[in-house]
N, C-alpha and C positions, 0 to 999 in steps of 0.2 A: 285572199286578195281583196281591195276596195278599189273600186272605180269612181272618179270623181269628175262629175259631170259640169261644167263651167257655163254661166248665161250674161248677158247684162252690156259685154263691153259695146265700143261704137265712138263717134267723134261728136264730140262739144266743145262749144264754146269756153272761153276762160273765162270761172266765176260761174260757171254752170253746176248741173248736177251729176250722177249716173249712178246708177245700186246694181253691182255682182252678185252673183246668185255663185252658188255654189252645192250638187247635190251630190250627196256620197249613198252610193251602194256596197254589195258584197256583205264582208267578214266586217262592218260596221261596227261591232260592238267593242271592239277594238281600240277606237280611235280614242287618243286621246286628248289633242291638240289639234285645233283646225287654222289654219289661219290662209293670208296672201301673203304672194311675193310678187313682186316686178323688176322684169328686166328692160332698160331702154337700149336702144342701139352702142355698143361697148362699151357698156359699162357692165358692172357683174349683178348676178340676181341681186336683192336685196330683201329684207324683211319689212312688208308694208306694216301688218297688222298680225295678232292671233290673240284665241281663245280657248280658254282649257274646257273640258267637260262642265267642271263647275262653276264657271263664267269670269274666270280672273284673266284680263285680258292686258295684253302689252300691244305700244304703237312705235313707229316710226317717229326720231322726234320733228322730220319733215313735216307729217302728214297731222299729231296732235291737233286737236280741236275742230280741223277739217271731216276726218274720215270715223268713220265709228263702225266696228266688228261687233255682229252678234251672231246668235245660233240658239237653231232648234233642236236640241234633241229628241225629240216627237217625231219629224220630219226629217233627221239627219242632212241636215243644212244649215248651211254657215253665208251669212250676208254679209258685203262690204259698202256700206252707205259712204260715197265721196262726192262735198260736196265746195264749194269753191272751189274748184280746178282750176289749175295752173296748168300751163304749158308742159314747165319740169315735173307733172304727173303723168306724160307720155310715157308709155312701156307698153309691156305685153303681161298681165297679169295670172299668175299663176294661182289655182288653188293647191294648197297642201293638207295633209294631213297625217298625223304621224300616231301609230298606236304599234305593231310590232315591228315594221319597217316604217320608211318615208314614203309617202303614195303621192301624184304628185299631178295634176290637169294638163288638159294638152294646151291650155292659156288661150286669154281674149284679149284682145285688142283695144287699148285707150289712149284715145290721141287727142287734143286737148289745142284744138287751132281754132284763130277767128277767122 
């Protein structure tokens, strides 16, 4: 089992900043893709960002050049640095992580109003 402990969301402004945290515990050694998801009010999850153990990372083509995923394997933690926020970056941010199953956060909050 991994547990994945989620930090960071809140309300900013548009054109602001905000950095997600994201820490996994448990069966850790497992994992092997970490990334985010966000869902906004009906629409369906979607895939922000991720990063492999070896740091080959894929993005939203939304979020390109804005947002950037990294991770500690040391710390078993995965960052999501967003910054120019827009409005349509509202959601509820999910961390994931996927090594024998999907593991999946209980999500934080980013809302993105002046």
């Amino acid at each position: 089992q991994v547990q994945l402990a989620e930090s960071g969301g809140g309300l900013v402004q548009p054109g602001g900043s905000l950095r997600l945290s994201c820490a996994a515990s448990g069966s850790i050694f497992s994992l092997l893709v970490m990334g985010w998801y966000r869902q906004a009010p009906g629409k369906h999850r979607e895939l922000v960002a991720r990063i492999t153990k070896g740091g080959t990372t894929n993005y939203a083509d939304s979020v390109k050049g804005r947002f950037t995923i990294s991770r500690d394997n040391s710390k078993n933690t995965v960052h999501l640095q967003m910054n120019n926020l827009e409005p349509e970056d509202t959601a509820v941010y999910y961390c994931n992580a996927l090594g024998s199953a999907a593991y999946w956060g209980q999500g934080t909050q980013v809302t993105v109003s002046s």
